[in-house]
C-alpha positions in Angstrom: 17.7 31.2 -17.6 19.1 33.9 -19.9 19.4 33.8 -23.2 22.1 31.9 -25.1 22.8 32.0 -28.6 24.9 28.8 -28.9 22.3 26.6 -27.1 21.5 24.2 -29.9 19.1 22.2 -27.3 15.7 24.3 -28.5 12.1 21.9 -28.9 9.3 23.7 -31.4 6.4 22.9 -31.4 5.0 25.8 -33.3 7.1 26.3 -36.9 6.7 30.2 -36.9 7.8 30.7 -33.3 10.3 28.0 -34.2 11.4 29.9 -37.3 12.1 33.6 -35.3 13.3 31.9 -32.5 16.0 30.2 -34.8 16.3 33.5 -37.1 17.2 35.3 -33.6 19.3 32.8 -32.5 21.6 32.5 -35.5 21.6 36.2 -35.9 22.8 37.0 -32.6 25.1 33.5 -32.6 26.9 34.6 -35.9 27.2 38.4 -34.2 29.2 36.6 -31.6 31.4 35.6 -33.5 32.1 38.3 -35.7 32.8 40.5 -31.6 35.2 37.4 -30.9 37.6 38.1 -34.0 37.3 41.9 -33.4 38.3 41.6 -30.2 41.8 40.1 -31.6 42.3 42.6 -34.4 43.7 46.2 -34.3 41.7 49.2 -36.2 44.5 48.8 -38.7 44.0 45.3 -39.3 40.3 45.9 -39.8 41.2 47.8 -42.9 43.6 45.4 -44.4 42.6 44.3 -48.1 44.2 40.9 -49.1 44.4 42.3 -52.6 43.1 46.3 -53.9 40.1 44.5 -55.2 38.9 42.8 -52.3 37.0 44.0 -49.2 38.3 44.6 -45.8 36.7 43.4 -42.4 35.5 46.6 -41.9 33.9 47.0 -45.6 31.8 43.9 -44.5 30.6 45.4 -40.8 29.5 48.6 -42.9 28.0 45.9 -45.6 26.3 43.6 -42.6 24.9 46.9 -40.8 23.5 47.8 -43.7 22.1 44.6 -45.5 20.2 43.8 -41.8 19.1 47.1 -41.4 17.2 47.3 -44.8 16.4 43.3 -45.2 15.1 42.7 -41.5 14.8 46.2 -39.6 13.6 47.9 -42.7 11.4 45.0 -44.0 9.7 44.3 -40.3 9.2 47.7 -39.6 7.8 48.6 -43.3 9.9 51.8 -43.3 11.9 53.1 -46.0 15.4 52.9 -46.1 18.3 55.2 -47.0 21.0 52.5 -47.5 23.6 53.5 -49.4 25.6 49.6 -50.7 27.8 51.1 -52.9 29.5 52.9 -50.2 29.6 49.8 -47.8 32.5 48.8 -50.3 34.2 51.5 -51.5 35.0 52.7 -48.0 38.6 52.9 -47.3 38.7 53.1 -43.3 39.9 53.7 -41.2 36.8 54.4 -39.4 37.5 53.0 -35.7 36.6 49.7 -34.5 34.5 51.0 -31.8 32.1 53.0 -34.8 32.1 50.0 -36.7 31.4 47.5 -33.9 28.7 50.2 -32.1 26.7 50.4 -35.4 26.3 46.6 -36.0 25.4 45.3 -32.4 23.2 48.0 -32.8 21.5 47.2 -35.6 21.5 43.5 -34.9 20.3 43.9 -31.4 17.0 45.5 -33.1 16.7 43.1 -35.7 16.5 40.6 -33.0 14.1 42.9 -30.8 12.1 42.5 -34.1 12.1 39.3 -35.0 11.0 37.7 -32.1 8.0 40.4 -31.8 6.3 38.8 -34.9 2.6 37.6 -33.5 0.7 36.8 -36.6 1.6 34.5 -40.0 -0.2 38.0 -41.2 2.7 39.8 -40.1 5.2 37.4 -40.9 4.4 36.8 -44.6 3.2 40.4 -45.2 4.8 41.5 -48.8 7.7 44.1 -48.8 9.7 44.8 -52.1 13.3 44.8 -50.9 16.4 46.2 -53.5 14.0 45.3 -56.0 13.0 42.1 -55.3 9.2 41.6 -54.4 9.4 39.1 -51.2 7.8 39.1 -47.5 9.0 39.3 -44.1 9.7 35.5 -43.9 12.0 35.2 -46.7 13.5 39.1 -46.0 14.1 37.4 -42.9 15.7 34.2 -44.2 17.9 36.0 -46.3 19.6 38.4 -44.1 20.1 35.6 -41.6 21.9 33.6 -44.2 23.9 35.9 -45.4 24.9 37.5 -42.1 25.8 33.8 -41.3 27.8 33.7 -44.5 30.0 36.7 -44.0 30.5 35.8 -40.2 32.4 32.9 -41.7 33.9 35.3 -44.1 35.4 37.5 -41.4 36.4 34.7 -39.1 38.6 33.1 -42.5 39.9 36.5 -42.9 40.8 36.8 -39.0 42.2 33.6 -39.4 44.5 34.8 -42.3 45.7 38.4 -40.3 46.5 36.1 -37.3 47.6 33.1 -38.7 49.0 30.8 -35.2 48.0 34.1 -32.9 44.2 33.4 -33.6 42.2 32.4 -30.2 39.2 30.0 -31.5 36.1 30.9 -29.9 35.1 27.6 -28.9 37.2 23.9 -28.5 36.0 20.7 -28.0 36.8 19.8 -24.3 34.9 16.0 -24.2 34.7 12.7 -25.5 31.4 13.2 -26.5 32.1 17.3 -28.0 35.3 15.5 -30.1 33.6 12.6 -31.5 32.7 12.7 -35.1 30.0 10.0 -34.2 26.5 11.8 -34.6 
C-alpha cells in the first residue's frame, strides 16, 4: 500500500521509528497542503502582500525551502549551509510559481528521504549547532516540522483571504462519523 500522508491510523511500537515516521508524515502532509492552495492561486497572487510590511505566499515558499533545507537536510546530512534568510523576506517576486513550487517539493522530498533513513538513537541525537543554537538532529527535526506545519496554516489563511468564497477546501467531512464532534 503506498504511502499516504493523511493516514492518521499508524501503531508504534518503537518511539524513534514512531517519531521519523510521524516527522515524515506531517512534513509531507503539511506539503500537501501548501500544493492544494497553489494550485488555486495565480503567480500574481503569490506575490500579493496584505500590507508593505507583511510577507507574501511566495516569501514563505522561499522561507520554508530554506528553513528545511538548513534545519533538517542540512542538520541530517552534517553539511554546511549557504542559506541566505534575510533574502527569503525581502524578495519581491515575481519569481514563477513553478520555481517556487519545484524548489520546495524538492527540498521536502529529501528531508523526508532523510528522515526516515535514521538507523541509530546515535544518529538521531547526534549534536549539530543550527543558526546559532546548539541542538541535535531530534529537536532540528522537531522544529522544522513544527514550523513547516505552522506556516502551512499560514498560507492556507492567506489563500483563504485571496479567494475568499472561490477557495476549494482540500478535504470535507462526507459521514456521520467524519462530522461528529464526538471523539
Amino acid at each position: 500500500m503506498p504511502f499516504n500522508p493523511y493516514d492518521h491510523n499508524a501503531h508504534h511500537t518503537d518511539v524513534m521509528a514512531g517519531f521519523l515516521f510521524e516527522s515524515r508524515r506531517n512534513l509531507l502532509a503539511a506539503h500537501g497542503r501548501i500544493e492544494h492552495c497553489l494550485k488555486q492561486l495565480s503567480d500574481e497572487q503569490l506575490w500579493h502582500r496584505p500590507r508593505p510590511e507583511m510577507n507574501a505566499i511566495g516569501n514563505l515558499l522561499l522561507h520554508l525551502s530554506g528553513n528545511v533545507g538548513q534545519w533538517v537536510v542540512s542538520a541530517i546530512e552534517n553539511s554546511s549551509t549557504t542559506r541566505d534568510r534575510p533574502s527569503e523576506f525581502a524578495e519581491l517576486g515575481p519569481i514563477a510559481r513553478a520555481i517556487l513550487e519545484a524548489k520546495l517539493k524538492t527540498t521536502v522530498e529529501r528531508a523526508a528521504e532523510l528522515i526516515v533513513g535514521i538507523k541509530t538513537a546515535n544518529e538521531l541525537l547526534a549534536p549539530r549547532r543550527i543558526q546559532g543554537n546548539d541542538t541535535c538532529v531530534l529537536t532540528a527535526i522537531y522544529h522544522a516540522v513544527s514550523h513547516f506545519e505552522g506556516h502551512a496554516q499560514e498560507i492556507i489563511a492567506m489563500t483563504r483571504g485571496i479567494l475568499g468564497e472561490k477557495y476549494e477546501f482540500l478535504w470535507l467531512p462526507k459521514t456521520a462519523e467524519q462530522k461528529s464532534a464526538k471523539v
